[in-house]
C-alpha positions as CSV (number, residue, x, y, z in Angstrom):
1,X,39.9,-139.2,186.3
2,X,36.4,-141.1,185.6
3,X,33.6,-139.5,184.1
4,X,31.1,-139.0,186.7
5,X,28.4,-141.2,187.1
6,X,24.2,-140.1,186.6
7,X,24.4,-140.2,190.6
8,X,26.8,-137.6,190.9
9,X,25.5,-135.0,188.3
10,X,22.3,-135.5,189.6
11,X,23.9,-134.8,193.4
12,X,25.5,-131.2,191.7
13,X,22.4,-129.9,190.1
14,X,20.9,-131.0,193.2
15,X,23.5,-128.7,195.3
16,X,23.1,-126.3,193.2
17,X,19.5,-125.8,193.3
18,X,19.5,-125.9,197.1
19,X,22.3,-122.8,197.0
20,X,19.8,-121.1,194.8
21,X,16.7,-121.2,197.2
22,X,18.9,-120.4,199.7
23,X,20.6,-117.3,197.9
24,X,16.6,-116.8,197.1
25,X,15.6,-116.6,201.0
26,X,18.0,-115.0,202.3
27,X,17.4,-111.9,199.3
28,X,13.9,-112.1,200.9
29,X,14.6,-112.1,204.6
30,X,17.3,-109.6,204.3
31,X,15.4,-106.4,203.7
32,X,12.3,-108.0,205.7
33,X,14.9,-107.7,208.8
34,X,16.0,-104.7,208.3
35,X,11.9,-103.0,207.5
36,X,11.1,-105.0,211.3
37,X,14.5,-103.8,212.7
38,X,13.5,-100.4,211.8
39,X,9.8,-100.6,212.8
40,X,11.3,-101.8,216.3
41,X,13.6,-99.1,216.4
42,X,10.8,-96.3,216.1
43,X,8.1,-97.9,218.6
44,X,11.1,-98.0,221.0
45,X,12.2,-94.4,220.4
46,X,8.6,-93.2,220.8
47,X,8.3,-95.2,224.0
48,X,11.1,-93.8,225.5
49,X,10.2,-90.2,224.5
50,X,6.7,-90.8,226.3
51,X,8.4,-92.4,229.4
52,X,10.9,-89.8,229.1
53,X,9.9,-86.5,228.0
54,X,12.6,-83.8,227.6
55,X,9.9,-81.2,228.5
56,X,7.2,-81.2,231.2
57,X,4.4,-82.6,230.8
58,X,1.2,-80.3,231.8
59,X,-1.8,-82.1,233.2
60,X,-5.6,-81.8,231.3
61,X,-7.0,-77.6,231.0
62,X,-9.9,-78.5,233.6
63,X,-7.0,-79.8,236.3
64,X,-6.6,-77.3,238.6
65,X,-2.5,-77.7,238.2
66,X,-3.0,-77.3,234.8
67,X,-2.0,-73.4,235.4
68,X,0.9,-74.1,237.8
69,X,2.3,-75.9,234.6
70,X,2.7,-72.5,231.9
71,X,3.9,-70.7,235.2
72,X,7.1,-72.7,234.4
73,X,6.4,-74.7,237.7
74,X,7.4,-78.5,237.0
75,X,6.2,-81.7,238.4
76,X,8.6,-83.6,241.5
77,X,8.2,-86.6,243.6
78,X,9.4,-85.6,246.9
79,X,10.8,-88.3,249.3
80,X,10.6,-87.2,253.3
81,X,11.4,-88.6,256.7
82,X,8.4,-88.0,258.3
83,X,10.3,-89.2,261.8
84,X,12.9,-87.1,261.3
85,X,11.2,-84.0,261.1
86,X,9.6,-84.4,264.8
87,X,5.6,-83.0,265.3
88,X,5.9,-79.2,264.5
89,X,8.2,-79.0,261.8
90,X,6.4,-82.4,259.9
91,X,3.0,-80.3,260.6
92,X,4.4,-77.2,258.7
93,X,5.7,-79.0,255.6
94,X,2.2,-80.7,255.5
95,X,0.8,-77.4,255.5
96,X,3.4,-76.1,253.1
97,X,3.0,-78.8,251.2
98,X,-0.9,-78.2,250.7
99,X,-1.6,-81.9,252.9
100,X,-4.9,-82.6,254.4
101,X,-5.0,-82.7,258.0
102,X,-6.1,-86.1,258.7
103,X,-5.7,-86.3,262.4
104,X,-3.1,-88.5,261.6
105,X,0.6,-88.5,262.3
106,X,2.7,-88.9,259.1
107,X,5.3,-91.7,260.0
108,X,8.1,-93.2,258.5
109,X,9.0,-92.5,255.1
110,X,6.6,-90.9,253.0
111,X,6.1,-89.6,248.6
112,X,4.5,-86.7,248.1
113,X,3.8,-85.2,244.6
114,X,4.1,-81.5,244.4
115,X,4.5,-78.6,241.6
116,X,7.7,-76.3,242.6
117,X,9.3,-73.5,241.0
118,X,13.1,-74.2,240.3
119,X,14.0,-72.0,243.5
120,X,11.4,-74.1,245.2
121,X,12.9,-77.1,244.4
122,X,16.2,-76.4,245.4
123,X,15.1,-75.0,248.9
124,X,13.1,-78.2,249.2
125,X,16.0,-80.1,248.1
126,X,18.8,-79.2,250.7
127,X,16.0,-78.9,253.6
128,X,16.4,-81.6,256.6
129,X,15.4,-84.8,256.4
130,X,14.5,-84.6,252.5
131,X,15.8,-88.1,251.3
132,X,15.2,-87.3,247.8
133,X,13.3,-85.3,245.4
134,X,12.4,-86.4,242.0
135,X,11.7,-84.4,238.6
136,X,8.4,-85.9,237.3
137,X,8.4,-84.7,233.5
138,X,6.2,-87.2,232.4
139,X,3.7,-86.5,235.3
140,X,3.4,-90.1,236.2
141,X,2.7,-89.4,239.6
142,X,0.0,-86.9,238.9
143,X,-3.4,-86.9,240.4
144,X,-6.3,-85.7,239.0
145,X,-7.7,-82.5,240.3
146,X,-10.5,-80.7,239.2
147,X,-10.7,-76.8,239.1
148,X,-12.7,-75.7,242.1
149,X,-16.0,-74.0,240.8
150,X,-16.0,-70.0,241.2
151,X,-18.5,-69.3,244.1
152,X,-20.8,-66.4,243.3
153,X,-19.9,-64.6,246.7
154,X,-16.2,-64.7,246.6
155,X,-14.5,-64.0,250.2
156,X,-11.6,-61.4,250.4
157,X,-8.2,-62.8,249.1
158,X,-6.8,-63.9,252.1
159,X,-3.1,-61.7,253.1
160,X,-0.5,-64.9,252.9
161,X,2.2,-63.8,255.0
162,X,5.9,-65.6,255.7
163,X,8.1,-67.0,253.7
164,X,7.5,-68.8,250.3
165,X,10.3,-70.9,250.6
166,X,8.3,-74.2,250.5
167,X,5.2,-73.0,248.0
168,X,4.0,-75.8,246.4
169,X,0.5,-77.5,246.1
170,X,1.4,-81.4,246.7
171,X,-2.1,-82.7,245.6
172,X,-1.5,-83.8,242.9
């Protein structure tokens, strides 16, 4: 075999210092991947916790659901069939439900947030024309409510009679 030529040993140490800035980079962008891939991994873990709390969510101490919340109450989206219900009974569950009384007939299918006790929920859950009800941990569909101010001359409590099978305040 011939010697090799200046060409060709100059070809080698040329290979051989491109493998060596390559080894280089790739020892540098290694643990720079992993530090990002772990950075990414937290933000997304934290996201999801906030989209996705395992625990309700209470609103602000100066919302007026803000107590509902330590009573244990939790937060749901209920879906109804406004239709299906027919005048009287969609009239009671707007009541029930804490609904202002618009005038209005509720049609089609409406959303209404509401705080419900576990026993509310499940009443609320197998009643007619319920399409679905939601758990709102994260209080997404929450509306701000202030506390209403203490009057000075407070009335008599009023007697709440019936059933509490649907007790929930839905303004929120």
């Amino acid at each position: 075999r011939a010697a090799p030529t200046m060409g060709e040993k100059r070809l080698r140490a040329e290979r051989a210092a491109t493998r060596g800035r390559h080894r280089q980079r790739i020892r540098l962008a290694l643990p720079l991947t992993a530090a990002l891939l772990v950075a990414l991994a937290a933000v997304t873990a934290r996201l999801y916790r906030e989209r996705y709390p395992s625990s309700q969510r209470c609103p602000p101490e100066d919302d007026r659901f803000h107590d509902h919340c330590l009573e244990g109450r939790q937060h749901y989206l209920i879906e109804i069939d406004w239709a299906c219900m027919g005048k009287q009974r969609a009239a009671l569950m707007r009541r029930a439900l804490d609904l202002p009384e618009d005038g209005k007939a509720s049609r089609g299918i409406g959303k209404v947030p509401s705080w419900l006790t576990l026993e509310n929920a499940e009443a609320v859950r197998e009643a007619p024309c319920i399409r679905s009800l939601a758990l709102d941990l994260a209080c997404r569909y929450c509306k701000p409510t202030p506390k209403p101010k203490a009057s000075k001359d407070k009335a008599a409590p009023s007697q709440e009679g019936g059933d509490e099978e649907l007790d929930g305040d839905a303004s929120t």
